[in-house]
N, C-alpha and C positions, 0 to 999 in steps of 0.2 A: 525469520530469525533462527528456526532450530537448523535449516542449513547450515546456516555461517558456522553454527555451534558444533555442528557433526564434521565442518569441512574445517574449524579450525581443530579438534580432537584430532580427527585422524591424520593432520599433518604435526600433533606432538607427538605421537604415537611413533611416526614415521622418522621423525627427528630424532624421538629417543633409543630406536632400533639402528639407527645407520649410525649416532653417536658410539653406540657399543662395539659394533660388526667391524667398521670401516676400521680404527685404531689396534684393533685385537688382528685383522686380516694385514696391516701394513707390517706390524711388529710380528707377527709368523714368517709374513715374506723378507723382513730383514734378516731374521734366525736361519730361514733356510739357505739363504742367499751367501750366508759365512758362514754355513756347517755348522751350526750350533744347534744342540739336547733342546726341545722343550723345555717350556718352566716346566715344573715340578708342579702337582698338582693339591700336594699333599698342604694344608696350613704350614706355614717356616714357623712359629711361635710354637708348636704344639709341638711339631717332630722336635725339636732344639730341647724342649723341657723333658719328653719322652724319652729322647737316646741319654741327656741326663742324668731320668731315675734306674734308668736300664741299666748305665754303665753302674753307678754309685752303689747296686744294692746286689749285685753280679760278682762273685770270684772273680780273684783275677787269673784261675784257673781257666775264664771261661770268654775271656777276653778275647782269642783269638777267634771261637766258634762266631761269638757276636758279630766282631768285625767282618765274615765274611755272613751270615745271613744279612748283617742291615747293609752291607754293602751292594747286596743286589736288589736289594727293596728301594735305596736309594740313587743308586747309580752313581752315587760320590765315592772313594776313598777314604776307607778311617785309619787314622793312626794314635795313639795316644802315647803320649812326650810328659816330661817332666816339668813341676809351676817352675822351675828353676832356670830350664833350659835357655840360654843364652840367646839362641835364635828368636823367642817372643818378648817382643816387648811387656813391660808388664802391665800396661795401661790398655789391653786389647784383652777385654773381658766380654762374652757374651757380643759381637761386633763384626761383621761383618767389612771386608777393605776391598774394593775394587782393584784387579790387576791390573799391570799396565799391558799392553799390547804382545809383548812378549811372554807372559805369566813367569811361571818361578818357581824355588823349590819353599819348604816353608819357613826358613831362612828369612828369606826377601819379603816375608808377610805378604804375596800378592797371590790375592785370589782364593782365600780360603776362609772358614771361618772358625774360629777355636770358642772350645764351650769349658769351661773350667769345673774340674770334677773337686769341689772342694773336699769333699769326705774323704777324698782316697789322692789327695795333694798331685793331682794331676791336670795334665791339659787334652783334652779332646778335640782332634783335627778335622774337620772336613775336608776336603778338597785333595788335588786342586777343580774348583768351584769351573762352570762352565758362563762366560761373559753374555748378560743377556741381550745389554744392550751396551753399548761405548760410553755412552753416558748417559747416567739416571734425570739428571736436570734435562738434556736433549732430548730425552723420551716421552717427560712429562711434557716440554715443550712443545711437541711436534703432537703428540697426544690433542691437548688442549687448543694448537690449532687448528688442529684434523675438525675437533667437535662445533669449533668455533666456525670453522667455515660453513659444514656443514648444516648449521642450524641458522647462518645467515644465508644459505644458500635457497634452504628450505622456505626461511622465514621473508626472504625476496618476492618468491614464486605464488606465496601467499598473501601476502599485502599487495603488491604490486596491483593484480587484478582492482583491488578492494579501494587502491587509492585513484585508479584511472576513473573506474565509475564515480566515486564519490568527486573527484575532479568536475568531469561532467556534468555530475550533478548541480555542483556549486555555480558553475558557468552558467546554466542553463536558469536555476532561479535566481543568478543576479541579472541575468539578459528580461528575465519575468519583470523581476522588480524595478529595472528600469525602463518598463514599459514595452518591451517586445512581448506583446501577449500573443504570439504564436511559437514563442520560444518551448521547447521539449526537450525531456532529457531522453536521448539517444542509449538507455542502458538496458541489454537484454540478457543481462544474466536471468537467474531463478534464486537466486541468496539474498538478504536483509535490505542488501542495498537496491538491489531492484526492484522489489517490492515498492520499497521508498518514494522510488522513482516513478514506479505506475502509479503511485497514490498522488504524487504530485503532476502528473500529468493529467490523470482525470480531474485534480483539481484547478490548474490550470484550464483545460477545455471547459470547466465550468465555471470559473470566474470570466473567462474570456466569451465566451457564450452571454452570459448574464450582463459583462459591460455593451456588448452589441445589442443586446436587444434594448440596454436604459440607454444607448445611443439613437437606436431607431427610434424609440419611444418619444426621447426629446424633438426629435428631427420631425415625429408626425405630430405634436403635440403645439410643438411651432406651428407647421403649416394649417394644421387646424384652428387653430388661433386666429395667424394671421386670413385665413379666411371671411370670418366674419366681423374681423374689425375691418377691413378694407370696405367688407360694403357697409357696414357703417358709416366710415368717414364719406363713402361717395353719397350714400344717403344724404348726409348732413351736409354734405355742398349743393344735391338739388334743394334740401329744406329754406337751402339762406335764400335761394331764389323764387321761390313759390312764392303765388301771390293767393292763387288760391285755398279756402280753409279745407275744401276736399282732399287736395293731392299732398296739402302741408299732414291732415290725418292721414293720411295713407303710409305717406316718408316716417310719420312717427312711429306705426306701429309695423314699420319692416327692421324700424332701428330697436323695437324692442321687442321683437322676433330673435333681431340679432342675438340681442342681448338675452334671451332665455337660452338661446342656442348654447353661447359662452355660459350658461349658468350649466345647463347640463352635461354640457363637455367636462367643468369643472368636479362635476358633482360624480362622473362617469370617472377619473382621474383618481379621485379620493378613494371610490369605492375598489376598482384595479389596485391600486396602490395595499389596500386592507387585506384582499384578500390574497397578495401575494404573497405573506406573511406565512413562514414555513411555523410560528408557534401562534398559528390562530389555530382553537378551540373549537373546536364542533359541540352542541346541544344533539347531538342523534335522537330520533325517538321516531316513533312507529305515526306514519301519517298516511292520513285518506287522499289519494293522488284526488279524486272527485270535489272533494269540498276547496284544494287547493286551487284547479282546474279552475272552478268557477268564481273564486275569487277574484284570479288572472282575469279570463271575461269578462266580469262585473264591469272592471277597472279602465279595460282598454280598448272595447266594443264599442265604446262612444265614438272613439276616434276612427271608428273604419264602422260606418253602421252599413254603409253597404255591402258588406263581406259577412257571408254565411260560415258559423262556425257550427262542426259537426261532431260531436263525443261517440267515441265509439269505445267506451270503459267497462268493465266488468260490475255485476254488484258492487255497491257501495261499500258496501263490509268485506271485502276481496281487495280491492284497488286500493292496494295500499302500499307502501316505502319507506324504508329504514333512513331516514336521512334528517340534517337539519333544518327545522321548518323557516328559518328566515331565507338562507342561502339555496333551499330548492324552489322555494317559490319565485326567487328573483330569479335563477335559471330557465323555467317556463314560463316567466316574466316577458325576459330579454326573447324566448324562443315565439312564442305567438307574437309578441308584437314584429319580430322581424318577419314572422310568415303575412302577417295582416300587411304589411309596408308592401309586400310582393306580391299579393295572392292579386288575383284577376276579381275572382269570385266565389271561391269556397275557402275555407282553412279545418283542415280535418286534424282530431287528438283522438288516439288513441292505446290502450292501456292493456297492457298482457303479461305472463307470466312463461317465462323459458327458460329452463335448466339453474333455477333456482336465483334469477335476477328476475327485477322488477323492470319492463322496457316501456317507456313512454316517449310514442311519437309525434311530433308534430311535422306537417304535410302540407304545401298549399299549390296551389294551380298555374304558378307565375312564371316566369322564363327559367327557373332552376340554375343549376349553378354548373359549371364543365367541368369534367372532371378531374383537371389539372387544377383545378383552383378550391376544390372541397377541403385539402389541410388548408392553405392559404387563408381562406374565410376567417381560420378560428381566432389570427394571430390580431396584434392591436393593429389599428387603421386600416386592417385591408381592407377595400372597395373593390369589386367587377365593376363597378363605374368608377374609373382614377380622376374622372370631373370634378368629384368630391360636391355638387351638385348638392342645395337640399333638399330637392327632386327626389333626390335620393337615399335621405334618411338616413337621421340616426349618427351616432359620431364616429361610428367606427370601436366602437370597446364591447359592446354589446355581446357580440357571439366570444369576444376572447374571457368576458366575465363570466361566462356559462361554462367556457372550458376551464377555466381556472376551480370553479365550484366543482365541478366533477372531477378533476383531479383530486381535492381535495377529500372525497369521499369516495377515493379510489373507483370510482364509476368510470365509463366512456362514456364516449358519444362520436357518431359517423355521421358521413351525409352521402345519401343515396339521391336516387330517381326517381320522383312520385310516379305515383300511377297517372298520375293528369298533367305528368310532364313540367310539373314544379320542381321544388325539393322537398325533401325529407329528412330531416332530423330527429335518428334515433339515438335516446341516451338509455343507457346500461345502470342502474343502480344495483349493487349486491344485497346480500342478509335482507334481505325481503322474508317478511311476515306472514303468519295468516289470522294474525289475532285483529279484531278489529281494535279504532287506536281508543286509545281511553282519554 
């Protein structure tokens, strides 16, 4: 904005220096062009009053010296006539009369101008007066459209630019509004209006961004769905035919496998959905990654008892994290349970402290992940197995509800190479403590 404001000043500035110059430089060139005096520079109201009191209060002894001093002061002729004198009208008091083309003597009253010496019953001549212009209405004319063009000229040069972008602009978010979400405005100025324009492009790229991913979202959300009601329904056509009570239990509790499956998908849905939320609230406060740790363990060690989990954490009164205690626990939540879903045989946590972040890894010994696919992982439904298999665990929201959490508490997290040729999943927590937590 303070450009427009600098680029619209200095083009009144410019308008009001060339309204002056240009009309004053065409009306010199007309004076020079027919041999004509300069104005006079002198005020005409102030000399008229001054030669006035000059003459009025002057012998008329002295009348003639006068006439030739103010005569070269002014470059006119003085003569002074009688209030009588037949040649002046008597209604040309204090008045100036335009000559005609010809001039005249002062007779023909052209081109001169008489000052009336009332105290001393005379008339005072100037002239004959030199023609400045032909005509005073043509001058003001041609003046006033000199300034006029001028400042429509100026005032073109300046809008013009200002209406194209904003042109532009209008095009491009009504092609937005009606649905071209790749529509952009094209304006590369540096002034108000392009500013404008990059704020609506980035926000463009961000609503258009936002509607493709709640596109994919639905598009995996569907197929996830439609997943496990399918074998549902196939379930429930071998169940009509079972005779046996064995394989009729078996049909039952694959249909109500399903059916947890769709409960957690559900519940995975809700939770995504909460924490996408740009005016969700953090509780922060200082926690013991250790007592967290093994809460996570407690919890989900049953389901993988054959998998060795290894801590490798600082004191207990050290290992600690500046974060929210529900939304970090659910982040090492989601992170062990997906290393326990992969691991072969070990799952390794580990807890340290580096350039004033708290980093907590989790590691396990499984196929690991390639590394064109490490961002990939974080995002909703992606699978290295597109089987979507439940072999293969899990609904797919898991690792993108961990990155969402660590966004939120401006944290990272990457995925490297374990040392045992798994993956590893390291998250970056900031404002790390050293107080233990209370």
């Amino acid at each position: 904005m303070k450009r427009l404001y600098f680029r619209f000043t200095i083009g009144v500035i410019i308008i009001m220096v060339l309204s002056f110059y240009v009309p004053r430089e065409i009306f010199h060139l007309i004076n020079k062009e027919e041999g004509r005096a300069p104005r006079p520079q002198i005020p005409f109201n102030s000399t008229v009053e001054q030669l006035k009191g000059i003459f009025e209060s002057a012998p008329a002894s002295q009348y003639h010296n006068l006439f030739d001093s103010l005569s070269g002061v002014l470059n006119y002729p003085l003569m002074m006539v009688d209030t009588s004198d037949p040649s002046i009208p008597p209604e040309l008091h204090y008045r100036h009369k335009e000559p005609d083309r010809a001039g005249g003597p002062p007779a023909q009253n052209l081109g001169y101008i008489y000052i009336p010496l009332n105290k001393i019953g005379k008339m005072l001549v100037l002239g004959p007066m030199p023609r400045y212009f032909r005509n005073e209405t043509q001058f003001f004319i041609v003046m006033a459209a000199v300034i006029l063009a001028i400042a429509g000229i100026a005032g073109f040069i300046m809008v013009v630019p200002l209406a194209r972008n904003l042109r532009t602009l209008e095009l491009a978010t009504s092609r937005f509004g009606e649905g071209q979400l790749d529509s952009r405005a094209a304006v590369k100025s540096r002034d108000a209006i392009g500013s404008v324009a990059n704020r609506f492009n980035s926000m463009a790229e961000s609503i258009q961004q936002m509607i493709q991913r709640e596109r994919q979202l639905l598009q995996s959300v569907s197929h996830e769905l439609r997943t496990p009601i399918a074998r549902i329904r196939f379930s429930l056509g071998l169940l009509e035919g079972t005779q046996n009570e064995e394989e009729r239990k078996e049909r039952l509790r694959e249909i109500d496998g399903e059916i947890d499956e769709i409960n957690q998908l559900v519940g995975e849905l809700l939770d995504y959905n909460r924490f996408q939320s740009e005016s969700m609230s953090l509780n922060k406060q200082t926690l013991n990654v250790a007592d967290i740790i093994g809460e996570v363990i407690k919890r989900l060690q049953d389901f993988q008892p054959d998998i060795k989990i290894d801590l490798h954490l600082e004191p207990k009164a050290e290992s600690v994290v500046v974060a929210d205690k529900i939304l970090f626990r659910r982040a090492m939540q989601n992170l062990v349970a997906n290393a326990l879903r992969y691991a072969k045989s070990t799952v390794t946590i580990s807890y340290r402290k580096e350039s004033g972040e708290a980093i907590v890894e989790i590691s396990d010994d499984g196929p690991g992940v390639p590394p064109e696919m490490r961002e990939q992982i974080m995002k909703p439904f992606y699978r290295i197995d597109p089987s979507g298999t439940r072999e293969a665990g899990g609904v797919g929201l898991g690792l993108a509800i961990v990155s969402r959490i660590l966004e939120l508490h401006e944290a990272r997290i990457s995925v490297e190479a374990a040392n045992g040729g798994g993956a590893k999943f390291v998250t970056r927590w900031p404002g790390v403590t050293t107080e233990a937590p209370g």
